[in-house]
C-alpha positions as CSV (number, residue, x, y, z in Angstrom):
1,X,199.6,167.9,114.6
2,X,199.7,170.1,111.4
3,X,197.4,170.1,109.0
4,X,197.6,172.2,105.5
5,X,195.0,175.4,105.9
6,X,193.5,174.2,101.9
7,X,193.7,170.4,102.3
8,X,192.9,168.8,105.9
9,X,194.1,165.2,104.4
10,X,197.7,166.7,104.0
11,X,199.6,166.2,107.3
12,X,202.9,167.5,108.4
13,X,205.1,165.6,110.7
14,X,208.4,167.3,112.2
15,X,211.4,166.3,113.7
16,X,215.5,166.5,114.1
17,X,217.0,166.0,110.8
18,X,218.3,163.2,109.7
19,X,220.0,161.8,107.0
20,X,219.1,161.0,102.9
21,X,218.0,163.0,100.0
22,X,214.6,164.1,99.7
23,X,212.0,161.7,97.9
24,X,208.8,160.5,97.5
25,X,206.6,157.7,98.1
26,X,204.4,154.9,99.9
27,X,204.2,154.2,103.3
28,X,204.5,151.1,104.8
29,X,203.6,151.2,108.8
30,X,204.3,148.3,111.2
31,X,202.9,148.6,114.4
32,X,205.9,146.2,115.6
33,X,209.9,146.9,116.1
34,X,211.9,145.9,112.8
35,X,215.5,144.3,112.1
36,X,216.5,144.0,108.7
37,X,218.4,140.8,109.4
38,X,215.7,138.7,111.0
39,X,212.1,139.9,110.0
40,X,212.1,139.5,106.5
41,X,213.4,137.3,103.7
42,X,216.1,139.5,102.8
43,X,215.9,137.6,99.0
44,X,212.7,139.2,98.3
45,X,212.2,142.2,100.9
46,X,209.4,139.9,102.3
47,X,208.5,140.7,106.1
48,X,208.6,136.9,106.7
49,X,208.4,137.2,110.7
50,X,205.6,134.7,111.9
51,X,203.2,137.0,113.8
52,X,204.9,140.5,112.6
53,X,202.1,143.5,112.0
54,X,202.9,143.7,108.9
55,X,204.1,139.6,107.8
56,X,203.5,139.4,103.9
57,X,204.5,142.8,103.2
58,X,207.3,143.5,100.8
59,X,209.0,146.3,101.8
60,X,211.3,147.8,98.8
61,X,210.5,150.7,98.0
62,X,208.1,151.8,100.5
63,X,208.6,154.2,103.2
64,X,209.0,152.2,106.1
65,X,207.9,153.5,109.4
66,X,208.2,151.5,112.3
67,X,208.4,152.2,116.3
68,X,211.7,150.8,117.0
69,X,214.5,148.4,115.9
70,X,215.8,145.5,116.8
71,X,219.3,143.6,116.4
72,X,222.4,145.4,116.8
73,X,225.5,144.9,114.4
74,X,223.6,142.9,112.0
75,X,222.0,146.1,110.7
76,X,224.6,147.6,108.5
77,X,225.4,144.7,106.3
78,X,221.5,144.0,106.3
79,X,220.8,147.2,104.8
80,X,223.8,147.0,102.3
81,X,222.4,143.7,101.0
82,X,218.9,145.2,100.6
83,X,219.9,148.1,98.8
84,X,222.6,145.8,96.4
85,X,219.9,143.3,95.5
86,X,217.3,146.5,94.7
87,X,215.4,145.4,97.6
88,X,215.8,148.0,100.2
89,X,213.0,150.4,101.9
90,X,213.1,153.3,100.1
91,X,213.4,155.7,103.2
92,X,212.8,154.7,106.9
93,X,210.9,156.8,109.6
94,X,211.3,155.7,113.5
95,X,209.7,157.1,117.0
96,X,213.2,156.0,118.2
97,X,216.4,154.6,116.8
98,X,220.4,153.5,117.4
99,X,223.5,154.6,115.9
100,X,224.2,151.1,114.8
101,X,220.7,151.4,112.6
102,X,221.2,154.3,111.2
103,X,224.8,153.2,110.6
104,X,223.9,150.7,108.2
105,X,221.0,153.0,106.6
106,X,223.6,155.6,105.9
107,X,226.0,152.7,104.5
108,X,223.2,151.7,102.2
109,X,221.9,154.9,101.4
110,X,218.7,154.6,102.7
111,X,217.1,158.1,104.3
112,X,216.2,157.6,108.0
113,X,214.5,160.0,110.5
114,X,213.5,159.6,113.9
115,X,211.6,161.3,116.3
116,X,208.9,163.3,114.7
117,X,205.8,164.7,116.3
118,X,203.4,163.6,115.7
119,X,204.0,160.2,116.2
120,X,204.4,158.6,112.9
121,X,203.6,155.0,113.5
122,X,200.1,156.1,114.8
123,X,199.5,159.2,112.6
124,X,200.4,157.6,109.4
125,X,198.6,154.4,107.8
126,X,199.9,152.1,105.2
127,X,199.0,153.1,101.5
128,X,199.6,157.1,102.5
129,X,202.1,159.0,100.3
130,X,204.6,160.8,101.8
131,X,207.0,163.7,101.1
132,X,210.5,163.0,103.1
133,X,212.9,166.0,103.6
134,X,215.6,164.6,105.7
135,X,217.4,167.6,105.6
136,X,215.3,169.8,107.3
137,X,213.2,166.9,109.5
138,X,209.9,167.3,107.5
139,X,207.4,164.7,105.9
140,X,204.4,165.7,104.5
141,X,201.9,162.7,104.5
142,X,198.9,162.8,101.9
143,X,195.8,160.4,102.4
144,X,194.5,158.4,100.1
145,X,190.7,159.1,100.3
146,X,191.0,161.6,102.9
């Protein structure tokens, strides 16, 4: 775990790189595997799932980080219909992924990484901002609070 020298709430997460252009903004961390087409109401970016970790959560615009997906095929068109409707996450972070996933993120436009250390699902909360640098497999993640 990396933590900036001048700021210990600042943490740095690494990885591969993936794909997207840089940005900014909120995360929004699920403790559970995601599919766009069936956990969330994909007419409001609701995560509408009974029982999902983070049910009641709209997810456009918000970093999404999650452990793993779910669904196969379904993904790409999922994603394109997010990002159409101005619904989609802004940027998704994963411990793991498939091609098919990041298939449909590219198709959409959405920025996706996988495989950072440390482990983003358990180092970042929801409500943190974060710095995404797909390009060169950083995120920098910046506590509210400390």
């Amino acid at each position: 775990m990396t933590r900036d020298a001048v700021d210990p709430s600042v943490l740095e997460l690494r990885g591969p790189p993936g794909f997207g252009r840089p940005l900014d903004g909120e995360a929004l961390v699920s403790s559970d595997p995601f599919s766009p087409r069936y956990d969330l109401d994909r007419s409001t970016g609701l995560i509408s799932r009974k029982g999902h970790a983070v049910e009641g959560h709209n997810l456009a615009g918000k970093i999404l980080v999650i452990p793993a997906v779910k669904g196969g095929v379904a993904a790409g068109w999922a994603f394109y219909d997010l990002m159409r409707r101005g619904i989609a996450p802004a940027a998704i972070l994963c411990r793991e992924t498939n091609p098919v996933f990041v298939q449909g993120a590219v198709l959409a436009g959405i920025p996706i990484l996988h495989r950072l250390e440390p482990d983003p699902v358990t180092s970042i909360r929801t409500g943190d901002r974060i710095s995404v640098d797909p390009t060169s497999g950083r995120v920098v993640v910046s506590r509210f609070g400390g």
